[in-house]
C-alpha positions in Angstrom: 218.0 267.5 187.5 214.3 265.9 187.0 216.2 262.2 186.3 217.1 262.6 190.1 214.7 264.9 191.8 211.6 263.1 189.4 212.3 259.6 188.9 214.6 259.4 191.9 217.7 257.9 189.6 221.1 258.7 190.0 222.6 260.7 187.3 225.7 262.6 186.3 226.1 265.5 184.3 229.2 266.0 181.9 230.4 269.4 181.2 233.6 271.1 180.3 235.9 273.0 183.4 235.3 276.4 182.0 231.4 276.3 182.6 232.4 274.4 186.6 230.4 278.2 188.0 227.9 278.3 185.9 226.7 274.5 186.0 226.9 274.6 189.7 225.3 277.5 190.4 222.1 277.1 188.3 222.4 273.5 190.1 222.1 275.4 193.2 219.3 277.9 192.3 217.5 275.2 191.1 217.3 273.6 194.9 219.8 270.9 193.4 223.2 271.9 195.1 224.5 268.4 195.3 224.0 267.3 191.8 226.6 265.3 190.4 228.8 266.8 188.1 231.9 266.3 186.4 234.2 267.9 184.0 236.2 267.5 181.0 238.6 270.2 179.6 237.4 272.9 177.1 237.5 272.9 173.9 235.4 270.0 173.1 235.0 271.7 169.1 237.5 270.2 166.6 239.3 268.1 168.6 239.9 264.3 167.3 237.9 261.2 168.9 241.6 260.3 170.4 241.8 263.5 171.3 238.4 263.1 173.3 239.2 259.8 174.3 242.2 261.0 176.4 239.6 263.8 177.9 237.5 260.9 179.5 240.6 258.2 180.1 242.6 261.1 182.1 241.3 263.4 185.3 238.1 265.5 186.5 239.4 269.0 185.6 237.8 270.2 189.2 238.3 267.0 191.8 241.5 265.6 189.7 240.3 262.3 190.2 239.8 260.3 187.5 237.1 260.7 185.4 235.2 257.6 184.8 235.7 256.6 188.6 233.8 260.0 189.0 231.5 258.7 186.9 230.7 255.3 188.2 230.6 256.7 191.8 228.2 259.3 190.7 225.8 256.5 189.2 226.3 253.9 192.1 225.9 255.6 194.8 222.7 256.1 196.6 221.0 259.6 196.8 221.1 261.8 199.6 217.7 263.0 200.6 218.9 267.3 199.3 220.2 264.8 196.0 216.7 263.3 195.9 214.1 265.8 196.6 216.1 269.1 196.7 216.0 272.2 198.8 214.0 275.4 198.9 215.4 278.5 200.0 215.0 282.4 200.7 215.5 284.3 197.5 214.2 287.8 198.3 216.6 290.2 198.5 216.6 293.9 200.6 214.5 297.0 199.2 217.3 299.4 200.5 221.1 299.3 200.9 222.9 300.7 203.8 222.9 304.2 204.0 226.7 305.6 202.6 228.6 308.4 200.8 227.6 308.1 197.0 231.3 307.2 196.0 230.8 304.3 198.0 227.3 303.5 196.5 228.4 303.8 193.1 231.2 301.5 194.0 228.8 298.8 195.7 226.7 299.1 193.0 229.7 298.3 190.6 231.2 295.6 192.9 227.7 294.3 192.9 227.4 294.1 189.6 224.4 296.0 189.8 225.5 298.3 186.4 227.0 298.1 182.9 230.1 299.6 184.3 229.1 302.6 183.4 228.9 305.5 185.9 225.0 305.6 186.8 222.2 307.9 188.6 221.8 306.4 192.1 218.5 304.9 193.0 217.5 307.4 195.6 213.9 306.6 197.2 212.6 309.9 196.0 214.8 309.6 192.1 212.1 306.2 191.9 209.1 307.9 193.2 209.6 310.9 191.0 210.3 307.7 188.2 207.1 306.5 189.1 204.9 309.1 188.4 205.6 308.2 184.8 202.9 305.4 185.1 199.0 305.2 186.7 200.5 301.4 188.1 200.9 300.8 191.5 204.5 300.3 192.5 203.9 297.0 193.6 202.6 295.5 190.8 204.2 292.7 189.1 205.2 293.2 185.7 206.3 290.0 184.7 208.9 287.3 185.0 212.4 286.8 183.3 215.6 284.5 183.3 218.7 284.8 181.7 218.3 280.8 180.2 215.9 278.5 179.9 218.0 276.7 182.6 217.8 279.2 185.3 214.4 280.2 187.3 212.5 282.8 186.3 212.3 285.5 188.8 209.5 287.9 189.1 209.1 291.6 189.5 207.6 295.0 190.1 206.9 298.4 188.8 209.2 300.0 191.3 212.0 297.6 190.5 211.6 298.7 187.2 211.7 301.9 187.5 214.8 301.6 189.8 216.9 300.8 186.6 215.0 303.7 185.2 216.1 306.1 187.3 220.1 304.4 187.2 219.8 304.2 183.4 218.6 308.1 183.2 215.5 308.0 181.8 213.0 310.4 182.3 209.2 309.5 184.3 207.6 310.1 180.9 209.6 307.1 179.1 208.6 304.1 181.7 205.7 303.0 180.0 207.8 301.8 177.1 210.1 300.4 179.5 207.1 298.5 181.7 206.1 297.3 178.5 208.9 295.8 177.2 210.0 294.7 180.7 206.4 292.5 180.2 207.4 290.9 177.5 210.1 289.0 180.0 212.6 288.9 176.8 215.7 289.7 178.5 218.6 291.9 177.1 221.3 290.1 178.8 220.4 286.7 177.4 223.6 284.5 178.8 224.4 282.6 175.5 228.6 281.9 174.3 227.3 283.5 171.2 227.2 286.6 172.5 224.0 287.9 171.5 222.7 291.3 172.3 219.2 292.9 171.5 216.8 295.2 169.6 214.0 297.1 170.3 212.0 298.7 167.7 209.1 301.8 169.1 206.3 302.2 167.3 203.1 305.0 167.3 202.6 308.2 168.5 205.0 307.4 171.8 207.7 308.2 169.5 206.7 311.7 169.2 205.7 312.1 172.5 209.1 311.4 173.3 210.6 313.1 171.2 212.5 309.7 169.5 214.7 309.7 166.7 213.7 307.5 164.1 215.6 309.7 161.3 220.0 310.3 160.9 221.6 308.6 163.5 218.6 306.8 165.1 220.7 303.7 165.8 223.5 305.7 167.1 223.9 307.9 170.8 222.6 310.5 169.5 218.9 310.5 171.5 218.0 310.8 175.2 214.9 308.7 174.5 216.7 306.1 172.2 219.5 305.5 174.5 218.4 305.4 178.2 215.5 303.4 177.6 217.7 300.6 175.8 220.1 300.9 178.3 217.6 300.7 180.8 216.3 297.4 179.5 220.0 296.0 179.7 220.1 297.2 183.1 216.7 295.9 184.4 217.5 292.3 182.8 221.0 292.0 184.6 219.2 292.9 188.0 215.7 291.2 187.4 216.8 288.0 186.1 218.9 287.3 188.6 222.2 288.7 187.1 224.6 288.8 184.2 228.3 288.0 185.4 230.3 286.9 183.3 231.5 282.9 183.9 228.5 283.0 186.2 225.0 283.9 184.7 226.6 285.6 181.1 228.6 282.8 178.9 229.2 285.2 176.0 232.5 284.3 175.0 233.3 288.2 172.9 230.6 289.8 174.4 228.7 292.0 172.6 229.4 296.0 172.8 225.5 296.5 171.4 224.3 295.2 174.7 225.3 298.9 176.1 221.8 300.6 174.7 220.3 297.3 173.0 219.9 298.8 169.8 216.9 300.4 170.5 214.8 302.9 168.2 211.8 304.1 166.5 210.6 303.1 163.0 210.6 306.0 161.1 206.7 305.1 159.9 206.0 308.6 158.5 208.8 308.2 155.7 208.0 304.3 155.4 206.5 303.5 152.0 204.8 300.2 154.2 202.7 299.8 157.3 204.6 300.4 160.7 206.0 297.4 161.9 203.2 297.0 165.2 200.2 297.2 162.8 201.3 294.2 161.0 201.3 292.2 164.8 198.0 293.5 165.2 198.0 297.0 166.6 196.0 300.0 165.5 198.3 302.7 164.1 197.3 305.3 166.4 198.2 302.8 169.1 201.7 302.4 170.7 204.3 299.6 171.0 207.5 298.2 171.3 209.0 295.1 169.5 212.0 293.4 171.3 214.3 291.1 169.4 217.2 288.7 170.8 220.1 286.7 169.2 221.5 290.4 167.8 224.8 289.4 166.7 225.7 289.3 163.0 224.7 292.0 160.0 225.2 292.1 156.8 225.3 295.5 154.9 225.4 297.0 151.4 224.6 300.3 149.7 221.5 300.8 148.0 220.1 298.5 144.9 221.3 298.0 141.7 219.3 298.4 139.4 220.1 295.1 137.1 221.9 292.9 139.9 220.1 293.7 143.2 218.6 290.1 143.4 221.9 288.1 143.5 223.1 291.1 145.8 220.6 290.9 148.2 220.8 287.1 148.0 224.4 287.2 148.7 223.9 289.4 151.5 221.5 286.4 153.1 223.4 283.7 152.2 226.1 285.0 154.3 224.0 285.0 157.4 223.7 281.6 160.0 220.7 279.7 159.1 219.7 279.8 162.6 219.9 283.8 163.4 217.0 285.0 161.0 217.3 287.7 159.2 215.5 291.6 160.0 215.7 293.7 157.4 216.4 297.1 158.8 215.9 299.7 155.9 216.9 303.6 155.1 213.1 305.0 153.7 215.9 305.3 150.2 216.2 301.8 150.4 212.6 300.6 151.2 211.5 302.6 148.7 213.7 301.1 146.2 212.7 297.6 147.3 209.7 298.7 145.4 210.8 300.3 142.5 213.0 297.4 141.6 211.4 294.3 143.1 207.5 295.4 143.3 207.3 295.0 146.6 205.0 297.0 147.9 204.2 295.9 150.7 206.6 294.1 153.4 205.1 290.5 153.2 205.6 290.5 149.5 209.5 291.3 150.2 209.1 288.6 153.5 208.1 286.0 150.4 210.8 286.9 148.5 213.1 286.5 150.7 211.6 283.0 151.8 212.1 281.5 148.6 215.6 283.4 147.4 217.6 282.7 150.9 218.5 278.7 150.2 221.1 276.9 150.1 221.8 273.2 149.8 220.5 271.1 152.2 223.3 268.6 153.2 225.3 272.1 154.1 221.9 273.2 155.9 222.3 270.2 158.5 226.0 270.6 158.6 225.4 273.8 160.3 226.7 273.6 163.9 223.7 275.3 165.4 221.0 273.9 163.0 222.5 270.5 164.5 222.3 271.6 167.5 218.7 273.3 168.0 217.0 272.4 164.9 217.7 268.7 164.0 216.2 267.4 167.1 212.8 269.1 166.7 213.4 267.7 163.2 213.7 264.2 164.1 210.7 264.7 166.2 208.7 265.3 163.3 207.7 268.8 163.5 207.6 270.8 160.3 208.7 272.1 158.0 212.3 270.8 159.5 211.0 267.3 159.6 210.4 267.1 155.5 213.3 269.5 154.8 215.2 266.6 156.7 214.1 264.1 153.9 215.9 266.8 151.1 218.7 265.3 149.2 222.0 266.9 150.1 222.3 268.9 146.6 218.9 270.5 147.1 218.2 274.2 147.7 215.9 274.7 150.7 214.8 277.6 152.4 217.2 279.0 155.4 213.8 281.2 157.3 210.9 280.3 157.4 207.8 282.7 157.0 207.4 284.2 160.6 211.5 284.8 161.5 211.6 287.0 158.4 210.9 290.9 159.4 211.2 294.5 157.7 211.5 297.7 159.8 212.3 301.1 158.2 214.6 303.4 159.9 217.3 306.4 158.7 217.2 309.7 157.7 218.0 309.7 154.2 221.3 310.8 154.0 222.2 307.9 151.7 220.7 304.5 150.7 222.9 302.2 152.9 220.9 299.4 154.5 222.1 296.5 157.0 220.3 293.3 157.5 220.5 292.3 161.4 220.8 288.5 162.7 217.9 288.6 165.2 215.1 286.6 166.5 211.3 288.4 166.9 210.1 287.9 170.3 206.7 290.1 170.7 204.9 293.5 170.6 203.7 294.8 173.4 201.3 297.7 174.2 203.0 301.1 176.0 199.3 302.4 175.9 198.7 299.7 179.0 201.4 300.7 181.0 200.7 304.7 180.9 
């Protein structure tokens, strides 16, 4: 889009038909609605060059044209002045709906796409200003700005709107701080990716008492109020805030990801946690609150306990079976963490965050061969920045590091029932204060 609308050059874009909604509809919010596209059949992944050959010598999957004469027109001929310098448009949308009976709300909420699919509380003006009494903030304030891809715009919104998805979510007024908080962080729990990521939010401080959270048996279950409306709440708030989560439209998860329902989201069980709560080590006080959002939530690994003479090439094991590119969170029972230290002498987490550094490697021509390494890291590797730049120059039998330092993380949750343990694929986003948003 910035070839034409920048430099004023023609270009086409080449995608595959399945992604024809998508590409033209964040061409469109973009003020780009006649960008020139065209479109080759999906798969694209393992087929043969012949294979791809016959993709580009045969039709346009949409126009049924054929494809290169799609092409050449698209380069040749002149821009249009909405091709060359784009269009702006209204994208405020109504406070209210229509007045109705509430089976017909709940359905034009769910036609809408306004839900999980799950029945909800409706939005009633007076369920939100009962919501926002759970904050000093005015209801026009904005909180912050999110997108479902680094291809769409960013849209921006309010206390009230938050709280809207409060009240359909049903949370209670005293939890919106946490969810202001980690609506500010504008990491969004319906990130539209075909891996089909969901997220994770981890509660820290004395907001976890105050709400009566479960960090202990079943604290990453539906088994809490607190736990479970608030993620749920920050699934809901993204869809709407964003500027949706359809899928084929603004969600490409190919599976889909049945975490996405409450976004995994808990308290770190810091009183039984032989190590300092996971917000004190991103620079909180302990007697300060927080919550931690992570994305890319779609793999874990999981074992029982440590052995005693084999833990290391157990735990290793357990790590090298994870993608290179969807770090690793250690998410430990207080058996477990505790453990970590009788066996390893680790205690403290950065000591089991160094560890881990140097033990998770694997050769590096099999690092690179990685399909989303190739994707996402070798360019920034090419472009010289470190450490990917010099673990580019590796020979292909060499054992490098998968993580680096900061995408390795430890939180302690469980109630002690027995020492299992899980290691979540997931990327840190940021901490953010509750305390601000009281």
């Amino acid at each position: 889009m910035s070839i034409d609308h920048t430099f004023q050059v023609p270009t086409v874009a080449v995608h595959t038909d399945i992604f024809e909604r998508v590409t033209k509809s964040v061409s469109r919010v973009n003020g780009m609605p006649k960008m020139r596209q065209v479109y080759v059949p999906q798969p694209v992944m393992g087929k043969s060059p012949a294979e791809l050959r016959a993709y580009i010598e045969g039709n346009d999957m949409v126009t049924g044209r054929p494809f290169m004469q799609e092409v050449i027109e698209g380069l040749t001929a002149p821009l249009d002045p909405e091709g060359a310098h784009g269009i702006s448009f209204d994208r405020s949308t109504p406070r209210l709906v229509e007045p109705d009976t509430e089976e017909n709300l709940h359905q034009l909420f769910l036609d809408r796409h306004w839900t999980d699919t799950l029945p909800i509380i409706l939005p009633t003006e007076e369920r939100v200003a009962a919501m926002l009494r759970g904050t000093s903030h005015k209801p026009d304030e904005v909180v912050g700005h999110m997108r479902p891809t680094g291809f769409r715009e960013f849209w921006e919104f309010t206390v009230e709107k938050v709280a809207i998805n409060a009240v359909m979510a049903g949370c209670k007024p005293e939890y919106l701080p946490v969810l202001l908080a980690l609506a500010s962080t504008g990491a969004s729990a319906r990130a539209s990716t075909t891996s089909s990521a969901a997220a994770m939010a981890v509660v820290n401080g004395p907001i976890r008492h105050e709400l009566k959270m479960n960090s202990g048996t079943g604290a990453m279950g539906p088994y809490n109020h607190a736990n479970a409306t608030i993620g749920r709440a920050w699934g809901l708030l993204s869809q709407n805030l964003q500027g949706g989560s359809e899928p084929g439209l603004t969600y490409l998860g190919s599976q889909g990801n049945n975490y996405a329902y409450t976004s995994i989201t808990f308290a770190e069980n810091e009183e039984r946690s032989p190590w300092e709560p996971f917000h004190v080590q991103h620079g909180f006080k302990a007697d300060q609150s927080a919550v931690s959002p992570f994305g890319g939530c779609r793999s874990t690994a999981f074992t029982l306990g440590l052995r005693e003479k084999y833990w290391e090439q157990h735990v290793r094991n357990l790590l090298r079976g994870m993608d290179p590119h969807n770090p690793p969170v250690y998410v430990l029972d207080p058996i477990t963490a505790r453990q970590f230290i009788d066996r390893g002498g680790f205690d403290t987490k950065e000591k089991l965050i160094e560890w881990t550094h140097k033990n998770a490697t694997m050769p590096a021509g099999e690092y690179w061969d990685y399909q989303l390494i190739q994707n996402y890291v070798y360019p920034r590797a090419t472009f010289g920045e470190e450490p990917y730049a010099s673990l580019l120059k590796a020979k292909e039998d060499e054992l490098i590091p998968m993580f680096t330092h900061d995408e390795i993380h430890v939180v302690v949750v469980g109630g002690e029932t027995n020492g299992y343990w899980r290691i979540m694929g997931a990327g840190y986003r940021k901490t953010a204060s509750v305390d601000d948003w009281r």
